[in-house]
C-alpha positions, 0 to 999 in steps of 0.5 A: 494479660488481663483477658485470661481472668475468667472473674469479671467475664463469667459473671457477664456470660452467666448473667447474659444467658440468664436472660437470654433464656429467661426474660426475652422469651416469653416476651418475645411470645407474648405477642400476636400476629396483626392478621391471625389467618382465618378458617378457610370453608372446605367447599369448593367456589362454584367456578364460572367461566368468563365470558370475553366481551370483545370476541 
């Protein structure tokens, strides 16, 4: 049963993890969100009631 020799198989899997773990990280990382959110100010906005034109 060809399945059973670990030879062509372990290297595939150490390769894979290789760079799974080294390579695909730090360019997965390396990008940057389109919208980087913002400082929001602590004070609070002046709230204004609406006044409702057609009462």
């Amino acid at each position: 049963m060809p399945q059973l020799n670990p030879a062509p198989w372990l290297l595939i899997l150490v390769f894979s993890w290789f760079v799974f773990t080294t390579i695909i990280p730090p360019k997965v990382a390396s990008h940057k969100t389109p919208n980087d959110p913002s400082l929001q100010s602590t004070k609070t906005p002046k709230m204004t009631p609406w006044t409702w034109q057609w009462h």
